[in-house]
C-alpha positions in Angstrom: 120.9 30.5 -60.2 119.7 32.0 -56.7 115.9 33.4 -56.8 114.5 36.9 -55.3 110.8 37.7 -54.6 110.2 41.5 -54.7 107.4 42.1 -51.6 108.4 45.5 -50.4 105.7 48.5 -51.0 103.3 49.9 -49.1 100.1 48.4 -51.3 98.5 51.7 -50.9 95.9 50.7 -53.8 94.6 47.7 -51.5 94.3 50.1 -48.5 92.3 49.6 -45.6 94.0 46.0 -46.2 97.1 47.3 -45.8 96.6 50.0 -43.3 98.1 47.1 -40.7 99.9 44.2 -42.4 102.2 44.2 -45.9 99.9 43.4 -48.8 102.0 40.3 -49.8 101.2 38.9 -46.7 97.3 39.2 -47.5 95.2 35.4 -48.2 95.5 34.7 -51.5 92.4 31.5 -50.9 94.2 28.9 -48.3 97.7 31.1 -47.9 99.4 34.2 -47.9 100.1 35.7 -50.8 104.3 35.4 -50.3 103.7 31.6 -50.5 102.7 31.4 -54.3 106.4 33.4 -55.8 108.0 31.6 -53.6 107.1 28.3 -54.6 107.1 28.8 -58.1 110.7 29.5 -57.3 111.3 26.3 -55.8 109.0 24.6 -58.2 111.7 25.9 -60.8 114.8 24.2 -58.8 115.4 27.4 -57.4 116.8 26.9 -53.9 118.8 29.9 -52.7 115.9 33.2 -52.5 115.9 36.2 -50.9 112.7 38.1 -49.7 113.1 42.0 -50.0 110.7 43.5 -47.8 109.7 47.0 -46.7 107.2 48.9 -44.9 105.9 48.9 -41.2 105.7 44.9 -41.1 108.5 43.5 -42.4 109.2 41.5 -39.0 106.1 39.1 -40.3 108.1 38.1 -43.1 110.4 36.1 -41.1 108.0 35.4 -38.3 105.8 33.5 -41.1 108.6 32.3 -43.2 111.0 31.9 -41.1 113.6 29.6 -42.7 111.6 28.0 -45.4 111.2 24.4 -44.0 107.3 24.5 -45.6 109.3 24.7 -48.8 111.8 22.6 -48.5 114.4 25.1 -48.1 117.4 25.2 -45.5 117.3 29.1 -45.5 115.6 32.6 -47.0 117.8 35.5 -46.9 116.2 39.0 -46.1 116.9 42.6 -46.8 114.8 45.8 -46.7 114.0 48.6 -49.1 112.9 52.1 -47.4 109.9 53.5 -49.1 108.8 53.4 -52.4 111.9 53.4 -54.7 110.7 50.9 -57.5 111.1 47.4 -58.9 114.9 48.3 -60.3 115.5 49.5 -56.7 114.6 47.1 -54.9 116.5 44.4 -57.3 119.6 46.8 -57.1 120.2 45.9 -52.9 120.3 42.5 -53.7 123.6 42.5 -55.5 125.6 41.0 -52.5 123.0 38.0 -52.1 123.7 37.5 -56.2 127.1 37.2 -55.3 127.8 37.8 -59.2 125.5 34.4 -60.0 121.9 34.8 -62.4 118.7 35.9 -60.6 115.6 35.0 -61.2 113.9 37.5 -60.3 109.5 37.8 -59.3 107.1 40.3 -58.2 105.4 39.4 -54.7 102.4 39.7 -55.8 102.6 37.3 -58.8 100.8 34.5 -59.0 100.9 31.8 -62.1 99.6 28.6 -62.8 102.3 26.6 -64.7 105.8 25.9 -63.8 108.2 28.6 -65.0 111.1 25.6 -64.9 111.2 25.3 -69.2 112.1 29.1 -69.2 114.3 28.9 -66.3 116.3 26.2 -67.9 116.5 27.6 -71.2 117.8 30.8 -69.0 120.6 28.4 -67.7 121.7 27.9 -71.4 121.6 31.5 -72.2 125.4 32.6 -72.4 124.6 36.3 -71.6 121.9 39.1 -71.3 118.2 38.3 -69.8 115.1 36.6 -70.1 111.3 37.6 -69.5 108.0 36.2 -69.8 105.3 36.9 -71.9 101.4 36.8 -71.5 98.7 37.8 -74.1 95.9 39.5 -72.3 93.5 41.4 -73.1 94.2 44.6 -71.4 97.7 45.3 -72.0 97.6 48.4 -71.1 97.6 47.8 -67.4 101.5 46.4 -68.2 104.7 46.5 -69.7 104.2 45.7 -73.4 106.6 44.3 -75.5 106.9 45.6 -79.1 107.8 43.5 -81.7 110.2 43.3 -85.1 109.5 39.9 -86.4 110.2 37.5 -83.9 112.6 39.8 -81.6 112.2 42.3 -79.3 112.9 46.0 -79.8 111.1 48.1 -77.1 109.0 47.6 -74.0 106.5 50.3 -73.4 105.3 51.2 -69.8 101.3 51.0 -69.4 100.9 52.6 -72.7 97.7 54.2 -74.2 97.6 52.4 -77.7 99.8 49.2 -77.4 101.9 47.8 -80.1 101.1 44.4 -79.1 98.9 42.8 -76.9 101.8 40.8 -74.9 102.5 42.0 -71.4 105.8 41.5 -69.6 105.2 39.5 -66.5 106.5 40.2 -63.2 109.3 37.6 -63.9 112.7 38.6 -64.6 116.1 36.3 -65.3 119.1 38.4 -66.1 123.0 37.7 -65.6 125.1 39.7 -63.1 125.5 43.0 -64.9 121.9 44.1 -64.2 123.7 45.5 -60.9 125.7 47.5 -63.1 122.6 48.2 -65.3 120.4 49.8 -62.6 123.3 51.9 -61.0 123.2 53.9 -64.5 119.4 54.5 -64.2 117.6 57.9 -63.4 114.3 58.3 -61.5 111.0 58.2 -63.5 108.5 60.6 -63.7 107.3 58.4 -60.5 110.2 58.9 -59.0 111.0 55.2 -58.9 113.4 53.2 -61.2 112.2 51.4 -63.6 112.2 47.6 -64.6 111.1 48.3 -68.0 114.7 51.0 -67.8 116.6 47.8 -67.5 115.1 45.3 -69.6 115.2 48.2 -72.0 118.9 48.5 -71.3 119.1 45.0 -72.2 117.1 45.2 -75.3 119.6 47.8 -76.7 122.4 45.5 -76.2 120.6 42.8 -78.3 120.7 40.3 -75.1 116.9 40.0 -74.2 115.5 36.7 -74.7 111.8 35.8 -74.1 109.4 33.0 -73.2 105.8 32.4 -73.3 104.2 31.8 -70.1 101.9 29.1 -70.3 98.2 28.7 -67.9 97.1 31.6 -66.2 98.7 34.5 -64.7 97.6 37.4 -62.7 99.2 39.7 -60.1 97.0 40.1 -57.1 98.1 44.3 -56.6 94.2 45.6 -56.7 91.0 44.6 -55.5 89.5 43.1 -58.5 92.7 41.5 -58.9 92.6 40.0 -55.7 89.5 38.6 -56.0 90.3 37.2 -59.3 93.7 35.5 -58.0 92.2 33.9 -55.2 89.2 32.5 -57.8 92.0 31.2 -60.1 94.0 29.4 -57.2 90.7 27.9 -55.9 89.3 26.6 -59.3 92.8 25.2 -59.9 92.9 23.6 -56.6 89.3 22.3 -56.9 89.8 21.0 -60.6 92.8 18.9 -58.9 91.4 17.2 -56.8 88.7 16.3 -58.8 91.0 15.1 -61.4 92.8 13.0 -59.0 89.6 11.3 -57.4 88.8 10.5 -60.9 91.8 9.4 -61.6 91.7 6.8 -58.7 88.5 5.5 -59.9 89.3 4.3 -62.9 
């Protein structure tokens, strides 16, 4: 399964931050923000990943990355998206790189807590279709929400007013290799972007979306307050370690 982090954009809602850099290249506590997806990749046993970037600074991609040695990683790939065409988009120019393989697919500006390897596994076992993770939170409305018959899937609702269930769809997508195929067929939105939730829609009406619970915290880091609140969650995690493990050698 190769891996693709989505950090293209022009993070106009964190701007002046972003007047002169690419948001997902903003501190996130002790590194940039481009570190966290790429390690939950990794953490995952994802080792082939590809960065789509966009924007005015898309050289500091590689300039920071480079070839993912701090990873553990022989290579990154890297390809570009011009201005602001959506998530589905940006997915859609990284059909060569798939190379007719699974993605797993996250948002740049995703940031979780646990390991995502139970649901990538459970992904590799999946004969067809796609996967996405779940989150209950308390503000669905902000998100994608998944609406429920029983225990299945049957819609997922873009930032909707009244939601029909108070799980939001992560910025964490698995699907097999006829998403390509899938976001050819899609129109532009009333943002004049194409959509994710067009294609795990898509998928949805095809009876092939599957679904896992993310477990520990999860935030995206697109906003201010969500920022803020990323880089508190990374340092309390990272303080709550290392307490843990000085304990731990005392005993």
């Amino acid at each position: 399964m190769k891996g693709i982090v989505l950090a293209g954009g022009t993070g106009s809602r964190l701007f002046p931050l972003t007047k002169i850099t690419n948001k997902h290249l903003l501190p996130i506590y002790d590194k940039p923000m481009i570190y966290y997806p790429i390690q939950t990749l990794v953490d995952a046993g994802i080792r082939d990943i590809m960065v789509v970037t966009g924007g005015k600074n898309s050289g500091d991609f590689l300039r920071l990355l480079a070839n993912g040695r701090q990873f553990g990683l022989k290579h990154i790939a890297y390809t570009y998206q011009e201005g602001e065409g959506g998530i589905a988009e940006a997915l859609g120019l990284c059909e060569h790189f798939a190379d007719g393989q699974k993605v797993c697919v996250i948002l740049g500006d995703n940031i979780v807590e646990k390991s995502i390897r139970p649901a990538v596994e459970a992904f590799r076992r999946q004969e067809r279709g796609a996967r996405i993770l779940l989150k209950e939170v308390p503000d669905a409305e902000r998100f994608g929400v998944a609406e429920f018959e029983g225990d299945r899937i049957i819609g997922i609702e873009e930032k909707p007013e009244n939601p029909k269930s108070r799980y939001a769809v992560t910025g964490i997508y698995m699907y097999d290799p006829t998403v390509f195929a899938k976001i050819a067929t899609l129109k532009p939105s009333r943002r004049n972007e194409l959509e994710i939730t067009d294609v795990n829609n898509a998928y949805i009406h095809e009876g092939a979306l599957a679904f896992s619970m993310l477990q520990g915290w999860w935030t995206d880091a697109g906003t201010f307050d969500s920022l803020l609140r990323a880089a508190n969650l990374v340092a309390h995690s990272k303080v709550s370690g290392a307490r843990a493990h000085a304990e731990a050698l005392t005993i």
